[in-house]
C-alpha positions in Angstrom: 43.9 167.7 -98.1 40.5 167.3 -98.5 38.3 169.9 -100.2 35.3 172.1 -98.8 32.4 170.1 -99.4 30.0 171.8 -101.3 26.1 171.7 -100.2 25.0 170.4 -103.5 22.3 167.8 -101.5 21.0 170.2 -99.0 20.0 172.7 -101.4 18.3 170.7 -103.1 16.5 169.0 -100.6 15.5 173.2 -99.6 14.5 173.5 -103.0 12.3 170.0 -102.9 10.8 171.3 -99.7 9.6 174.7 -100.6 8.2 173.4 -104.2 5.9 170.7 -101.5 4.9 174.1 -99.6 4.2 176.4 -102.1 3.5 174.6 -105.2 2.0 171.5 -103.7 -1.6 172.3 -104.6 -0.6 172.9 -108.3 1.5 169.7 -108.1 -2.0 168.0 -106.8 -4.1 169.1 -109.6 -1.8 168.6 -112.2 -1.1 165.0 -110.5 -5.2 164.7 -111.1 -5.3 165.7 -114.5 -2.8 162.9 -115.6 -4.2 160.4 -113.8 -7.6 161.1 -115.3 -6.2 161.3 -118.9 -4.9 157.7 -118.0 -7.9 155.8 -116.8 -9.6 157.6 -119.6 -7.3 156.2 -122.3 -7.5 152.8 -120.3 -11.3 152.8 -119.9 -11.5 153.3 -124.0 -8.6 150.7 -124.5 -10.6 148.2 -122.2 -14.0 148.8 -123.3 -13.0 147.7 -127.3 -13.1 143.8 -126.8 -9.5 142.5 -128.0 -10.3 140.6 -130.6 -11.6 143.9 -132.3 -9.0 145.9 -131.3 -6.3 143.5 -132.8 -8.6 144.2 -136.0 -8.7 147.7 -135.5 -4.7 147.7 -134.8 -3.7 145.7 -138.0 -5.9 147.5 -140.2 -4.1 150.6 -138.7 -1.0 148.8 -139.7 -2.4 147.7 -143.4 -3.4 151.7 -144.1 -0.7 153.1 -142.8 2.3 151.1 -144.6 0.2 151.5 -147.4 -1.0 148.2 -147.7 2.0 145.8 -146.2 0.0 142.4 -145.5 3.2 141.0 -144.3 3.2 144.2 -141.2 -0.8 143.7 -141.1 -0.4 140.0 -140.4 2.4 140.1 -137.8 0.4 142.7 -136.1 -2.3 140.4 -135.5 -0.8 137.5 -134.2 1.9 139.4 -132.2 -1.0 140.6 -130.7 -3.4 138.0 -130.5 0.2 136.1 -128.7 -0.2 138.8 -126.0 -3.7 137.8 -125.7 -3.4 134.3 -125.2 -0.7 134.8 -122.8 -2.8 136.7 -120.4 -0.8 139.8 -120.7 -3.7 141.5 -122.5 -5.2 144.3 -119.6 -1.1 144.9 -118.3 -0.2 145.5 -122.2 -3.4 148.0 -122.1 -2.3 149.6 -119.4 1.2 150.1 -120.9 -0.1 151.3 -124.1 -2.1 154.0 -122.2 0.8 155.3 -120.3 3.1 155.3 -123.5 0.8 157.0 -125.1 -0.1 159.8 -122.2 3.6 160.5 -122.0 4.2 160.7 -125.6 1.6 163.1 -126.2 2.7 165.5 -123.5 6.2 164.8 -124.3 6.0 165.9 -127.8 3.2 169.0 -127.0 6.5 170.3 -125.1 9.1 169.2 -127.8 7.8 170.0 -130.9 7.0 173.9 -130.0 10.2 174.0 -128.4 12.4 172.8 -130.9 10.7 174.8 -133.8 11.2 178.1 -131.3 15.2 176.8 -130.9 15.2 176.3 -134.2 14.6 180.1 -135.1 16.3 182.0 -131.9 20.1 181.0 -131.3 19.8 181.9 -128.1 17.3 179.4 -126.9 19.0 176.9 -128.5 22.1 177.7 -126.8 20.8 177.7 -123.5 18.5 174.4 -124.0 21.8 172.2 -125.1 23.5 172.1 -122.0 20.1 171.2 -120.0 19.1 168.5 -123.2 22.6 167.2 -122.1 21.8 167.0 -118.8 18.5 165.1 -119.3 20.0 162.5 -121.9 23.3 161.7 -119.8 21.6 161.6 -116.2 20.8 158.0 -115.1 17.0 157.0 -115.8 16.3 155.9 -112.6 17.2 159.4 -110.7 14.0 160.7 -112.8 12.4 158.5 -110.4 13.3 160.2 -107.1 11.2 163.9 -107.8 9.1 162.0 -109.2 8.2 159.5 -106.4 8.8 162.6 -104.1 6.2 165.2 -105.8 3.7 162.9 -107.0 4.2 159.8 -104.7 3.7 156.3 -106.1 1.5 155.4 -108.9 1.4 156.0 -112.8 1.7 159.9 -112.6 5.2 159.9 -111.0 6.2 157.2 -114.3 4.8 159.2 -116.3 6.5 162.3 -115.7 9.8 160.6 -115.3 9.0 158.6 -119.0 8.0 162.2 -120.3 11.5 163.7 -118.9 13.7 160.7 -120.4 11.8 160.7 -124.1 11.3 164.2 -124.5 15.3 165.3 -125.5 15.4 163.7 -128.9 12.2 164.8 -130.0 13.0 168.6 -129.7 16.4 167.9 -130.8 15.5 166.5 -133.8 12.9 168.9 -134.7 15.4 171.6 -134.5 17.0 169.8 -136.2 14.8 168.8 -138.7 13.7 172.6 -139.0 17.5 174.1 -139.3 17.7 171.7 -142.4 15.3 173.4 -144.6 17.0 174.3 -147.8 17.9 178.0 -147.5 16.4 178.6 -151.3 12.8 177.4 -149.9 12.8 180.1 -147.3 14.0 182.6 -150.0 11.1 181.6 -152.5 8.7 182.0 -150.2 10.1 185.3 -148.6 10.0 186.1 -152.2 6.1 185.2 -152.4 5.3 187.2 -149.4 5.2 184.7 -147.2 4.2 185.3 -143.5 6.4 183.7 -140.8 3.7 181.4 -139.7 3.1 180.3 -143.6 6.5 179.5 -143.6 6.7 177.2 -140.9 3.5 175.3 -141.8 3.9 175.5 -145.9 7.5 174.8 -145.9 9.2 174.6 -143.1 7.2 171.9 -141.2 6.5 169.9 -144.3 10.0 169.9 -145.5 11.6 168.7 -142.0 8.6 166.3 -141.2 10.8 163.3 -141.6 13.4 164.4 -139.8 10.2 165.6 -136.7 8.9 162.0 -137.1 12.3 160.4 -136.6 12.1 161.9 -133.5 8.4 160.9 -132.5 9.8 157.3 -133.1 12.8 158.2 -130.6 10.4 159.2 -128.0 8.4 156.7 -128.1 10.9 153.8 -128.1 12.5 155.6 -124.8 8.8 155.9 -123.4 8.5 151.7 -124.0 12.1 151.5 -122.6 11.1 153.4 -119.4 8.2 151.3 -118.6 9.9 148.5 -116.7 11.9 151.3 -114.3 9.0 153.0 -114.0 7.3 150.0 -112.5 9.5 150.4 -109.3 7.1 153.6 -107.9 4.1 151.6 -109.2 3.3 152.7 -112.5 1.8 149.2 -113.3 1.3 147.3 -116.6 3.7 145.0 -118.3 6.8 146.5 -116.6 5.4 145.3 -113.5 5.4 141.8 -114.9 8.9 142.3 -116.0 9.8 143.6 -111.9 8.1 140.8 -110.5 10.0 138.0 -112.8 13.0 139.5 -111.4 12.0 139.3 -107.9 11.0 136.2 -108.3 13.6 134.6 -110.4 10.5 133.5 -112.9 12.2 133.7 -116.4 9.3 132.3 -118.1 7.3 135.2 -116.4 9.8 137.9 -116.9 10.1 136.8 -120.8 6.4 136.5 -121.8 6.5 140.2 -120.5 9.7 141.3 -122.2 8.1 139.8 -124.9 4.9 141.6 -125.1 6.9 144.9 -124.8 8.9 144.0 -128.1 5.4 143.2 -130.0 4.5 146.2 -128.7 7.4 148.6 -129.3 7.6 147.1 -133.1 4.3 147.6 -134.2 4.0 151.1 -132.6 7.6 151.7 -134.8 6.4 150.7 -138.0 3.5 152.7 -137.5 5.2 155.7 -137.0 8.4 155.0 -139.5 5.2 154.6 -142.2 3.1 157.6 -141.3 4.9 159.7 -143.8 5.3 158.6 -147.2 8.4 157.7 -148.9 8.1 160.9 -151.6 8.0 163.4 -149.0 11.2 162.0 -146.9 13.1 161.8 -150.5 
């Protein structure tokens, strides 16, 4: 006997509808925003020419992992590769929406997870929906997306920032839950205030563990750009979609390959940005 079926689909297609009714101006200008923060980043990222910003990029590298020629030196020709293989404005315009999402991904994260990290219930009731966002399939992000936004880099960069954003605030919860009970003492102790807590010992003492999780999201941001390239969000992924279509390995590769040069450097730069005697 077959079971009452329930009207999962239809209420949500009710809820869809009055969000485009009610909401829809909000969704616009929010919509507006984003896309201006992108050609903004893009316009900056296009008005360097590249040979400077490979300079710029693997002197970045150099400071940051505190003088590493070896890191330095790969970021320059890894880059200067992407160059020559004409991948150079697509790679821009990858790095612009990785970096869009990232940011609003972790300005949502971050203050989230340090709130769970002091209120039980709030991190009780975000675990089931962190859940939800980790185990539901990538490419579902891209139906409200596409549906709300329509097609373009906003609706990939909402779905990127829905994807990336769970291990960030779990691991800043994480990271904040960790603190050595003693510290927290000491500085109740001190006469501490709750906000000198967080920023003179909690958020110090975790920032390893919050930076793990800025590396997480921005891995899952690089992962997402090829899927997001299916509502026209542009930039290498759309290489990558079109060397599928086509059957053009040597297409589809050179891209795939410019998204590892990519997702490496931006790594090391952010496995470096704090150093070794504060994650010991």
């Amino acid at each position: 006997m077959q079971p009452p079926e329930l009207p999962v689909g239809e209420a949500v297609e009710v809820l869809v509808a009055w969000i485009e009714k009610h909401l829809g101006w909000l969704l616009d200008g929010f919509g507006e925003g984003l896309q201006f923060l992108v050609d903004g980043f893009q316009d900056i990222l296009f008005a360097v020419p590249a040979p400077v910003l490979v300079f710029l990029a693997s002197m970045l590298v150099w400071f940051v992992t505190r003088h590493n020629a070896g890191l330095a030196v790969f970021t320059a020709l890894g880059l200067l590769l992407v160059w020559s293989l004409g991948l150079w404005d697509p790679a821009m315009l990858t790095l612009a929406l990785v970096t869009v999402s990232t940011i609003l991904a972790l300005a949502v994260a971050i203050p989230v997870g340090i709130g769970a990290a002091g209120s039980e219930p709030l991190n009780a009731a975000l675990r089931p929906v962190l859940d939800f966002m980790q185990t539901m399939p990538s490419f579902v992000y891209l139906i409200p997306a596409v549906i709300f936004f329509g097609l373009g880099s906003v609706p990939g960069i909402i779905a990127t920032v829905v994807f990336a954003m769970p291990p960030a605030l779990r691991l800043t919860n994480l990271g904040i839950r960790q603190v050595p009970r003693e510290l927290i003492e000491v500085a109740d102790a001190f006469g501490a205030t709750p906000r000198q807590k967080l920023f003179k010992v909690q958020i110090p003492v975790a920032l390893p563990t919050i930076m793990a999780g800025v590396n997480q999201c921005i891995m899952l941001a690089l992962s997402m750009t090829v899927i997001a390239s299916m509502i026209g969000a542009g930039g290498l992924g759309y290489q990558v979609l079109v060397g599928i279509q086509r059957v053009d390995i040597g297409m589809g590769f050179e891209a795939g390959l410019a998204i590892v040069i990519i997702a490496i450097i931006l790594d090391r730069i952010t496995q470096n940005i704090v150093p070794q005697h504060e994650s010991q």
